[in-house]
SEZABA-669215 format. One record per residue (C-alpha): x, y, z; residue in three letters. Coordinates in steps of 0.001 Angstrom, whole numbers, plus 500000, padded with zeros to 6 digits. Layout:
// SEZABA-669215
X;Y;Z;ALA;
...
END
This chain:
// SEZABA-669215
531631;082403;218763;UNK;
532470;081056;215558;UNK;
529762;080335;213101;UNK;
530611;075957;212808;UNK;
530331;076469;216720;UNK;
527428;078523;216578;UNK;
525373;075778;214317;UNK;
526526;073282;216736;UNK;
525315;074371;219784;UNK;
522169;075611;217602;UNK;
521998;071561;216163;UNK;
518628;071109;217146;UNK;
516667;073960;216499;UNK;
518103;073881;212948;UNK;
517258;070320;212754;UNK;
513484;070917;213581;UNK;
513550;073762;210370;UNK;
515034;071261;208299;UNK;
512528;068078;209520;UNK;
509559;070857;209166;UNK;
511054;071529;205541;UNK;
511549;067844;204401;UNK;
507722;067175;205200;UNK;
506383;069754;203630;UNK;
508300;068783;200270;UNK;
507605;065449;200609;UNK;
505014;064271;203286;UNK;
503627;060782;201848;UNK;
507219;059608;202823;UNK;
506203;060158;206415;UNK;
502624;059785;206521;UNK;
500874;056419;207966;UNK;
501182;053698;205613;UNK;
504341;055699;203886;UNK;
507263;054126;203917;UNK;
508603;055033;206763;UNK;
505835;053309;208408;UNK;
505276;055768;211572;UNK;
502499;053166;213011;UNK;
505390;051153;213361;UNK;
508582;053436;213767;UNK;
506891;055931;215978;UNK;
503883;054268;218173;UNK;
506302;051141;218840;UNK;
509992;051716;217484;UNK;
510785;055042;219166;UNK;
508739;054975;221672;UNK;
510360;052237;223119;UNK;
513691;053607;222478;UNK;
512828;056421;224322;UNK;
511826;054641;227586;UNK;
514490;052133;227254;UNK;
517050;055361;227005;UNK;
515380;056491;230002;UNK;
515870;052992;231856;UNK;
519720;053191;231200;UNK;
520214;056686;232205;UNK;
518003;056782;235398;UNK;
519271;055629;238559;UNK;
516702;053663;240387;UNK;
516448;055693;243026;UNK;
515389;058523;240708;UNK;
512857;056477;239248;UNK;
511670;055531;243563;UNK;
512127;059032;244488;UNK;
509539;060256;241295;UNK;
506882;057548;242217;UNK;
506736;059281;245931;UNK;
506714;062976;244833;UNK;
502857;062724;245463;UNK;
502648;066488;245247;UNK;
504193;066947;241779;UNK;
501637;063939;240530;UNK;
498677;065856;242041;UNK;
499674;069273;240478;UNK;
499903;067740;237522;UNK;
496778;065772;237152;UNK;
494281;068169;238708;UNK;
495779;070366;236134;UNK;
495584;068344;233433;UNK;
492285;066585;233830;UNK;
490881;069622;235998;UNK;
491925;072865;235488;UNK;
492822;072867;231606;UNK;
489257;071457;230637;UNK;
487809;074381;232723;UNK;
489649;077063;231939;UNK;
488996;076383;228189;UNK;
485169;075897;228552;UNK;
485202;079345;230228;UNK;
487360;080635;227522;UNK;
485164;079144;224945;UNK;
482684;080991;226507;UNK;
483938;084404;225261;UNK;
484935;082922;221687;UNK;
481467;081924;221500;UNK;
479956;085418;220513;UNK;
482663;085796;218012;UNK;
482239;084442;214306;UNK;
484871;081253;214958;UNK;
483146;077908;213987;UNK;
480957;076462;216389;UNK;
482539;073070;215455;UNK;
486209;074229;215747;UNK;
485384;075481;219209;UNK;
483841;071703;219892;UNK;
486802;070717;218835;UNK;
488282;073238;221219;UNK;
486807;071664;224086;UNK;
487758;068077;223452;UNK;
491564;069366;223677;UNK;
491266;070330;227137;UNK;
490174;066870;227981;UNK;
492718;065191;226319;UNK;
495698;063461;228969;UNK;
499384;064409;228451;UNK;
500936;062127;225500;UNK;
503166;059165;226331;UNK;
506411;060478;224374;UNK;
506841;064399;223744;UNK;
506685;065541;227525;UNK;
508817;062953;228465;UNK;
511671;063704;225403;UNK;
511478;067462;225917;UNK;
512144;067195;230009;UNK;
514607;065099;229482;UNK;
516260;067648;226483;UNK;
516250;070252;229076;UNK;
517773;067954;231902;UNK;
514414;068291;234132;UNK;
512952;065680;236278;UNK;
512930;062758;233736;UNK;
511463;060191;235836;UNK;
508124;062672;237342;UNK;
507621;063215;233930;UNK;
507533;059373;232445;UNK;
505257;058668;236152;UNK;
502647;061536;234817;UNK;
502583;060930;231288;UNK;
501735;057007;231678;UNK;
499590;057384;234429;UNK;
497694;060695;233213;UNK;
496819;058520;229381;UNK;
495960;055091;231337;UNK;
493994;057064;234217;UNK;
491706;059012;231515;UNK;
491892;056040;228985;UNK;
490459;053568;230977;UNK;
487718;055933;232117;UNK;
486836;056657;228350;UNK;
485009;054824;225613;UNK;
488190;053806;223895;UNK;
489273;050263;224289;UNK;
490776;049825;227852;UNK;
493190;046235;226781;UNK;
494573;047702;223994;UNK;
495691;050687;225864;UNK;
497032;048704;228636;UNK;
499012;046680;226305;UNK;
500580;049639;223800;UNK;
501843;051770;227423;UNK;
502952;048381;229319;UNK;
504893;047096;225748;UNK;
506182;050926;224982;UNK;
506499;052384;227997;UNK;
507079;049529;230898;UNK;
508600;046623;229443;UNK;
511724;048590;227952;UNK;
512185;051282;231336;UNK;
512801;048026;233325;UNK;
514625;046357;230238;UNK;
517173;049352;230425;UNK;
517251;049087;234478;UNK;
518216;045808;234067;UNK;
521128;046635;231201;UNK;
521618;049384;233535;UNK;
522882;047029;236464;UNK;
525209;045172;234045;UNK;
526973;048162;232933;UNK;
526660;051062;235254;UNK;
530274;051754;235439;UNK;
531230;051942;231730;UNK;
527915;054050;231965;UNK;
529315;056428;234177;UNK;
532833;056647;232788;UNK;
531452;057335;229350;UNK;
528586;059730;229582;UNK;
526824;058270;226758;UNK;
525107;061045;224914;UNK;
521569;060412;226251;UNK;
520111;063635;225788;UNK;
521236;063707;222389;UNK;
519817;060344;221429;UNK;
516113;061464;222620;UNK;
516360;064781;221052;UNK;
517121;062587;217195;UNK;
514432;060876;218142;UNK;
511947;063916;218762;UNK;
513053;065261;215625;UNK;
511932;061968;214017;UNK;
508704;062032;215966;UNK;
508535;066052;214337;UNK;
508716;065043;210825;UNK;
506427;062474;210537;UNK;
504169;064382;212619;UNK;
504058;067143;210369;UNK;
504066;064827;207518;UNK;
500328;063687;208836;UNK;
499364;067295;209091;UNK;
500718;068076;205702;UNK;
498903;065767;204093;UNK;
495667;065665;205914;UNK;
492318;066407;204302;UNK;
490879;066839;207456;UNK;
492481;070331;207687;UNK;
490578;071921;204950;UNK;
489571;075706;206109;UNK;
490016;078918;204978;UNK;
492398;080753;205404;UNK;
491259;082901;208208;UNK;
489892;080669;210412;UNK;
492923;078283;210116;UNK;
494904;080885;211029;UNK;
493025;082219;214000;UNK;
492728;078974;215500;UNK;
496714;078254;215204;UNK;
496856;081915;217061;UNK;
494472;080564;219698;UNK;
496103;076885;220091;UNK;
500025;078383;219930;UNK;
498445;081487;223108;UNK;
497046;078247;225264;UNK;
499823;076265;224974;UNK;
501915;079705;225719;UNK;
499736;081149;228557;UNK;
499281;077599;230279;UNK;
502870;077141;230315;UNK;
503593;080320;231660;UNK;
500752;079913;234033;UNK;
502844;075991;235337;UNK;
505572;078256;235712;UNK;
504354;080602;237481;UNK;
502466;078228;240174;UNK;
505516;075692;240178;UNK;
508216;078388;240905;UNK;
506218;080199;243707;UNK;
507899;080461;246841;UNK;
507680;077162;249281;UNK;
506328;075385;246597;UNK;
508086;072703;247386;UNK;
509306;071971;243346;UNK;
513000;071823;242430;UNK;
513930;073963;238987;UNK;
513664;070404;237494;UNK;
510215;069820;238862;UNK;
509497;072713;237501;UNK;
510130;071631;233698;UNK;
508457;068067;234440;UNK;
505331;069973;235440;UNK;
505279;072702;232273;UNK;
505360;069698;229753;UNK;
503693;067166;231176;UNK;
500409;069747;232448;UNK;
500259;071254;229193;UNK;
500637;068595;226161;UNK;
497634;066942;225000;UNK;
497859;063316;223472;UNK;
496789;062598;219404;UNK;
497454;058881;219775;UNK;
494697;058837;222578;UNK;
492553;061841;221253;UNK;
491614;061054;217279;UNK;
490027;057151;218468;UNK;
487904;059200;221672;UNK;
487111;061844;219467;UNK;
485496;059120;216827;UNK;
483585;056888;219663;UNK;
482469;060335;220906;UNK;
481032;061844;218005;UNK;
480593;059001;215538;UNK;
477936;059759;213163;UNK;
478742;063825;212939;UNK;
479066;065577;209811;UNK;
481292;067984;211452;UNK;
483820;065349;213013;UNK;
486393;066300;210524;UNK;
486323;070225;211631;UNK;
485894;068918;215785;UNK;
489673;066799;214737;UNK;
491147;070004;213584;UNK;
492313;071633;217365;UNK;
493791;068282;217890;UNK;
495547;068283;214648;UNK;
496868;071525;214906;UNK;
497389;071112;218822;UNK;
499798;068023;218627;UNK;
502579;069397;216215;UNK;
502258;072719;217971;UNK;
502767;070954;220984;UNK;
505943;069403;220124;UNK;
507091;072525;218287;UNK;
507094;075339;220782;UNK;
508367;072974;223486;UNK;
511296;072225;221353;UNK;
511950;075884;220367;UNK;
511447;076784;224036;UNK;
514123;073850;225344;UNK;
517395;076217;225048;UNK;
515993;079063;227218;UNK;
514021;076983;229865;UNK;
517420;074623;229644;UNK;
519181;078310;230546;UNK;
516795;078910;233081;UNK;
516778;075166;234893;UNK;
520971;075470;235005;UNK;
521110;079321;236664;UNK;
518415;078565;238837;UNK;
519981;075894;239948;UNK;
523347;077444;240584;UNK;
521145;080145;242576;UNK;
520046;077407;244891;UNK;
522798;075758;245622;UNK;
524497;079434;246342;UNK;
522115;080289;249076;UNK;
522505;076810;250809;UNK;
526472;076790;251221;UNK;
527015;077957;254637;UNK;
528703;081302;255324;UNK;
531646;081612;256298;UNK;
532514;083849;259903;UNK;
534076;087088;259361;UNK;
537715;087412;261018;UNK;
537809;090255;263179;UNK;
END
């Protein structure tokens, strides 16, 4: 493989080094009230691009067919709002005894009872070809269903998913109807258009982290608590993987994805406003905000390093499957 090839097929990963690069160099270009003007760009702009990407690109049977896998929609939940929030209080209860922050492990705590995030689960199944439409179902539903339980305002989140997420899904099922056979004879480059985005979403992410005072540690415990947040994410992925692949699980190889992103990423957009209702009035909110801070870009990062090999995994599996269902043929004697 030649090495123009090579960086090709290699586009994206290169692309998140270079976005990562770019923000650390210059972050204020990026950062809320920048001039790029994320609060704008981001929360509305791409956001709606990606769901009205996903509307042109889903058929609506796809979209039917998600909204009945009731078993994929339970897994995820109970493991988002159920298991996760456990598993790190009884984690928590082992860091406890060691000399970690009290208020970082706080902080710790409110991760796990954060819902999945609206865009970067939804982007990164959709990069590796999973179930797209499971993964839009969960990530909605998971941020209203925990949102309107919470302190934070109930009508504004309501009307930020049903203008970002809702309105331009059906928008692009509509434009879908119009043109669904220049759609299928050209192949537009879907994929590609939500992994730019991501990579958009990436920089001025890591602009924000870059330039927040919030994250102001030493050196040691920042770096223990990136270990810890970058081994959740890990383990709980691996963990999804594990459950979601067992045998008569009932979850297709693209299940599968759906389930490891949407289970395992926690949402900032949702989490910074709870985490101020929650503990308005603490000295210590700035160190509680730092897991989430961390957790967010981290998030996005090792899903989008991890896309090529669970991509790799999705396709062969696949090919497996469809092996061992094509009927034998009968010896000749």
């Amino acid at each position: 493989m030649g090495m123009l090839e090579r960086l090709r097929k290699e586009w994206f990963i290169l692309g998140i080094v270079l976005v990562i690069t770019v923000a650390k160099l210059e972050p204020a270009f990026g950062v809320k009230g920048g001039p790029l003007k994320p609060e704008i760009s981001i929360t509305y702009i791409a956001v709606s691009t990606i769901f009205f990407n996903s509307g042109l690109s889903l058929k609506t049977e796809e979209l039917t067919s998600a909204l009945m896998h009731v078993k994929l929609h339970l897994f995820v939940q109970i493991f988002t709002l159920v298991f996760f929030p456990t598993a790190i209080w009884l984690f928590l209860q082992l860091l406890s005894i060691t000399p970690i922050n009290e208020w970082l492990l706080k902080g710790l705590q409110t991760v796990g009872c954060m819902p999945p995030p609206v865009s970067s689960a939804v982007i990164l199944t959709k990069a590796v070809g999973g179930n797209e439409a499971a993964a839009i179902f969960n990530s909605a539903f998971g941020s209203f269903l925990l949102g309107s339980s919470s302190s934070v305002p109930f009508t504004s989140i309501f009307s930020q998913l049903f203008m970002t997420v809702v309105v331009p899904l059906i928008i692009g099922q509509i434009v879908r109807r119009y043109i669904k056979e220049w759609l299928e004879r050209k192949k537009p480059p879907f994929g590609a258009i939500s992994s730019c985005v991501l990579l958009m979403i990436i920089y001025t992410t890591f602009c924000d982290t870059f330039s927040n005072p919030n994250i102001d540690l030493d050196k040691f415990s920042l770096i223990i608590i990136v270990f810890i947040i970058f081994s959740i994410q890990l383990g709980f992925m691996l963990l999804t993987f594990f459950f979601s692949t067992r045998q008569n699980s009932g979850f297709t190889p693209a299940d599968t994805v759906a389930i490891i992103f949407c289970s395992t990423h926690k949402s900032l957009t949702l989490g910074i406003p709870m985490l101020k209702i929650v503990f308005e009035g603490y000295e210590h909110l700035s160190l509680i905000s730092v897991p989430l801070l961390i957790y967010h870009p981290a998030q996005i990062l090792l899903g989008s390093v991890l896309v090529p090999t669970i991509k790799s995994w999705m396709i062969s599996r696949q090919k497996a499957l469809k092996l061992t269902k094509q009927p034998k043929m009968p010896v000749k004697v």
